[in-house]
N, C-alpha and C positions, 0 to 999 in steps of 0.2 A: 356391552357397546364398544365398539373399537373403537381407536382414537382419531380424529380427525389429523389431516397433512396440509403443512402452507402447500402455494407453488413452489417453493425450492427446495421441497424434503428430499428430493431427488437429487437435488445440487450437494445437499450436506448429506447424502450417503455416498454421493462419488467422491465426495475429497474426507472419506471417514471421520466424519462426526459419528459421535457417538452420543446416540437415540435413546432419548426417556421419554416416557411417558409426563404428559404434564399440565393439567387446565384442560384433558380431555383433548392434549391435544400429542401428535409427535414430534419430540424439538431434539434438536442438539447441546447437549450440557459442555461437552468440549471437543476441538480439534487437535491443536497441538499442546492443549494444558491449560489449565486456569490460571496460571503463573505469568506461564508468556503473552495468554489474549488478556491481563487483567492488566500488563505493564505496557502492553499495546493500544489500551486504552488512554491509560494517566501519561504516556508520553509524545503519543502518534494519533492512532486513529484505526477505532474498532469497529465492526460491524456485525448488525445484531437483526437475526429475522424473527421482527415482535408481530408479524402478521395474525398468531395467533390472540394478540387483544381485541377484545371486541369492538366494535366502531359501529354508532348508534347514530342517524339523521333525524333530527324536530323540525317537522313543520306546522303550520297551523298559525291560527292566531294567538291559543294557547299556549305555544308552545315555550314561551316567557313562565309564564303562572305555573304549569306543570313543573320547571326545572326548578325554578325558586322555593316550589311547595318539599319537592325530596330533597333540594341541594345545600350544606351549614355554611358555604359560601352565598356572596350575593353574585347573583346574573346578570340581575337589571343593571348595573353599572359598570358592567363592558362595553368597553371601546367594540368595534368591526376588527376583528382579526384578532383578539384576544384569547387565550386559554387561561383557565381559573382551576387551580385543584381544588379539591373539596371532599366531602365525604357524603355520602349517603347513608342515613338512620334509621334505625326503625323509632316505634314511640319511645322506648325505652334507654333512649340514647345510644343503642349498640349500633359499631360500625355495620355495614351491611357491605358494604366495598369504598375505597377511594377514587375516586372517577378524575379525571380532565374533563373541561367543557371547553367548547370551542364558540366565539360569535361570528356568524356569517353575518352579511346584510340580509340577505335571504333568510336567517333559521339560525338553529344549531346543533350542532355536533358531541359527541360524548367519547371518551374510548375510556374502556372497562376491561378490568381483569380478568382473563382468559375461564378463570375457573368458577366467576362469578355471571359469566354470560347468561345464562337461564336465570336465575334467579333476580338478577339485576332490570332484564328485560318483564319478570313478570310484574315485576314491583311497579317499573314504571307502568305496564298495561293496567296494573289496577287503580293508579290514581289518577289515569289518562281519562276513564270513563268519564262521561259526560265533557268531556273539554273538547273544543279543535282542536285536535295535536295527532300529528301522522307520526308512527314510528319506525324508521327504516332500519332494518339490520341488515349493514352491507360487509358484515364483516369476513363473508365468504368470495364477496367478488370482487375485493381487493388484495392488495399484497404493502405489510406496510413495515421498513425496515429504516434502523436508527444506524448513523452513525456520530460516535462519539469521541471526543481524546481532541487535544488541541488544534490539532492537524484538519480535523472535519470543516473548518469552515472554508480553507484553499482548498478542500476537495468537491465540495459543493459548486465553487464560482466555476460557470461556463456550464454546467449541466443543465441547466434547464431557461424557459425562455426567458425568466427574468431573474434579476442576478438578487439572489435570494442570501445572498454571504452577509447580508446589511439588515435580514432581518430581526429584533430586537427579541431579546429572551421573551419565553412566554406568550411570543403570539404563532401567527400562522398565516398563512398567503396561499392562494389558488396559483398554480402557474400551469407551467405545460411540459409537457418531457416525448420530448420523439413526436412531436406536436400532437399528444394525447393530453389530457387533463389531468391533474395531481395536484396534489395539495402537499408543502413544504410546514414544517413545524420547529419552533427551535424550543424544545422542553430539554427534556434529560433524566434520566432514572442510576445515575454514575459517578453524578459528581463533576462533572465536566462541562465544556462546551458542547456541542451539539446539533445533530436534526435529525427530523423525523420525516421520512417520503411516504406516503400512500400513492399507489400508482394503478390503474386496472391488471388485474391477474398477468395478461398476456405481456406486460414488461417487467416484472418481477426480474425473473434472473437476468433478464440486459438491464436492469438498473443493478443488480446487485453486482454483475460483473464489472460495471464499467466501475464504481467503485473499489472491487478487489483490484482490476487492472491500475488504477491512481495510488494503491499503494496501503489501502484499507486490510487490517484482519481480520477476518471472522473470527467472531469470538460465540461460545454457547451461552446457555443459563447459567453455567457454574461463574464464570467470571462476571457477569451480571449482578450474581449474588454476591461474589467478596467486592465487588465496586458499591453498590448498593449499600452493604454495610458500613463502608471506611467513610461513607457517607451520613453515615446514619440514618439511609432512608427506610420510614416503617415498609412492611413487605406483607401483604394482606393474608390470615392464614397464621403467620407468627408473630409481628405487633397487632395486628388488627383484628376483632372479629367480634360477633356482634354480645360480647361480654363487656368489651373495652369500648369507652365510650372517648371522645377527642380530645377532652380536657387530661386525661390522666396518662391517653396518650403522646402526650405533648404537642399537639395538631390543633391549639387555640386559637392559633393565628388563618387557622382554613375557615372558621367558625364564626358565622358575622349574625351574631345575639337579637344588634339592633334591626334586621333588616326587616321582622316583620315575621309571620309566623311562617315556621315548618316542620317537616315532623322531624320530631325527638328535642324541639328549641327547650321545651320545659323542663326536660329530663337532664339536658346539658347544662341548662342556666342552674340547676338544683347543685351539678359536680362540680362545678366553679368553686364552690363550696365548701365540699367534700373534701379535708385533709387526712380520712383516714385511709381513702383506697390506694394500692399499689400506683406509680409513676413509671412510667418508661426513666429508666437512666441507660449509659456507656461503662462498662468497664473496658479496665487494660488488666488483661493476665499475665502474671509472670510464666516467664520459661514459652516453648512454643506449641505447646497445647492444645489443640482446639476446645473450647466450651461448645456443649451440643445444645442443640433444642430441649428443653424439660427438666435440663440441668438444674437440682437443687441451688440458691442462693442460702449460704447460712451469712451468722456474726460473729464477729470474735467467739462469742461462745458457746459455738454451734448450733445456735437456734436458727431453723427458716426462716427467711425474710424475705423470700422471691423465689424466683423463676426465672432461668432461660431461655429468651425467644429466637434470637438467632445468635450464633457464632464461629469462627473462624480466623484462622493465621491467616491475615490479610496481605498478601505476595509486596505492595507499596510501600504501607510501612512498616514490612514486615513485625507484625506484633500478633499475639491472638490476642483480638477485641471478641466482644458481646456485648448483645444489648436484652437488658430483661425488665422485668418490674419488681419492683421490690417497696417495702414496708417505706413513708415519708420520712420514719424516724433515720434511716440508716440511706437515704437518695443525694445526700448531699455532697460534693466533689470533694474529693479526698478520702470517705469514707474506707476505712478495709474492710473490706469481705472474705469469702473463699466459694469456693462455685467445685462442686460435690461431683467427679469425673466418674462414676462408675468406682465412687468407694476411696477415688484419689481426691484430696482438698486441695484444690492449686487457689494459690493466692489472690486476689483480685481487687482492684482499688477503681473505685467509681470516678471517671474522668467525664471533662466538660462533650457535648455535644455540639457539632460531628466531630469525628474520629479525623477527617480528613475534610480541606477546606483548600480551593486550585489557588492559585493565585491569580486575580482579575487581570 
């Protein structure tokens, strides 16, 4: 199956990006380097075509009781313009993807990771049955791109019909762009300030331009990824997946126990629990090393106690960080480790969580 293309795959093969494969989809991992679009984020203002996330419409009068039944967040107690992360479960508590929800007056909204689109979509079509609930996947007839880094919110004001620079973390607004309809978002996957445009297909690249021209980078996935991390933010695939359930992923606070039942509440309230399974922690590695994915965690004396799930020299603060799960006995801040390079032991001490925090 070849891989799907946003509208500006074209745009990121004429100013050479360089193209991976990714979520089934074709993206850009870097232009001018990981380095300069990761520091072009934490000090300016980057820009990222996330078009390939999924983006999912509820209507219906179910469309409340459906999102509540899959979602460890609560729904029913969003405001109108609200976005909620959360998690989706199976019974068994395993992640299945971390979603955004969105509250319209009308409905709501979902966007989902690129590589969990089928499977995300089937899940919901099978607990839709018997409910009113429409499910729209418009994630092919949109275009929907973030910018991020301090700088994004003076690049925002004057773009669109309403001056959307005042919008409050965490929500979302309808507005207008080229007197077209679009939807403004201020989330973040970076660490930073932020937003998010969804626009129809046919202004994709004059939104994306008008922002390069204001003074925005284009940045790929790779810089995504060290920003993400310096973050701590889990990355579905390597904190997430449906072995690892919220509680041990440290994601308790997406998880609302009391709202009333949904799937995997049982199986979550059980790991609440549970002080024997592995923990998401941070390490800092000495020297500048990268820790890989799958990288053994030992102890002082050389016994396993974890895994590596993601890591890298993070260009910011400059440091190689990782983030794995490891035994409770050995999660606690300060602990020493060492983290097994292909046979090399580099040092590693388990540091508080995130790695990296802006200043408000």
């Amino acid at each position: 199956m070849s891989n799907l293309r946003t509208p500006l795959y074209q745009w990121h093969v004429d100013h050479k990006a360089r193209m991976v494969p990714f979520g089934g989809w074709e993206m850009p991992v870097q232009y001018a380097g990981i380095g300069p679009e990761h520091k072009a984020v934490r000090a300016g203002a980057g820009l990222f075509d996330i078009s390939h996330m999924a983006r999912f419409n509820f209507g219906g009068k179910d469309a409340l009781a459906l999102l509540e039944h899959v979602f460890t967040n609560s729904v029913a107690t969003m405001k109108d313009g609200q976005v909620r992360y959360g998690l989706v479960c199976n019974e068994s508590g395993g992640i299945l993807d971390d979603i955004l929800v969105y509250k319209w007056p009308y409905g709501y909204a979902a966007v989902i990771n690129a590589s969990n689109r089928p499977k995300i979509l089937a899940w919901l079509a099978q607990h839709a049955a018997g409910r009113d609930v429409q499910i729209q996947d418009q994630t092919l007839d949109t275009t929907m791109i973030a910018v991020q880094g301090p700088k994004s919110v003076e690049l925002v004001a004057g773009m669109f019909a309403d001056d959307v620079s005042g919008l409050k973390y965490y929500y979302a607004t309808p507005s207008r762009y080229k007197d077209k309809p679009c939807v403004v978002s201020r989330t973040g996957y970076t660490g930073e300030d932020g937003f998010e445009v969804i626009v129809p297909n046919a202004l994709g690249v004059t939104l994306w331009d008008e922002f390069i021209g204001k003074g925005a980078v284009p940045c790929g996935l790779g810089a995504r990824d060290t920003l993400r991390l310096e973050a701590a933010m889990p990355l579905y695939g390597h904190e997430l997946n449906e072995t690892i359930d919220p509680i041990h992923a440290g994601l308790s606070w997406a998880v609302k126990l009391d709202k009333g039942a949904f799937i995997g509440r049982d199986a979550i309230q059980t790991a609440t629990a549970d002080t024997t399974k592995p923990v998401r922690v941070g390490l800092e590695i000495e020297g500048k090393r990268a820790a890989r994915e799958g990288c053994a965690i030992t102890d002082a004396d050389g016994a396993p106690v974890g895994t590596v799930t993601s890591g890298s020299l993070c260009p910011w603060l400059d440091k190689s960080l990782a983030m794995g799960y490891v035994n409770p006995q050995v999660a606690s801040v300060g602990s020493a480790l060492d983290v097994d390079l292909r046979g090399t032991k580099l040092p590693a001490t388990v540091v508080p969580l995130p790695f990296y925090k802006r200043k408000k």
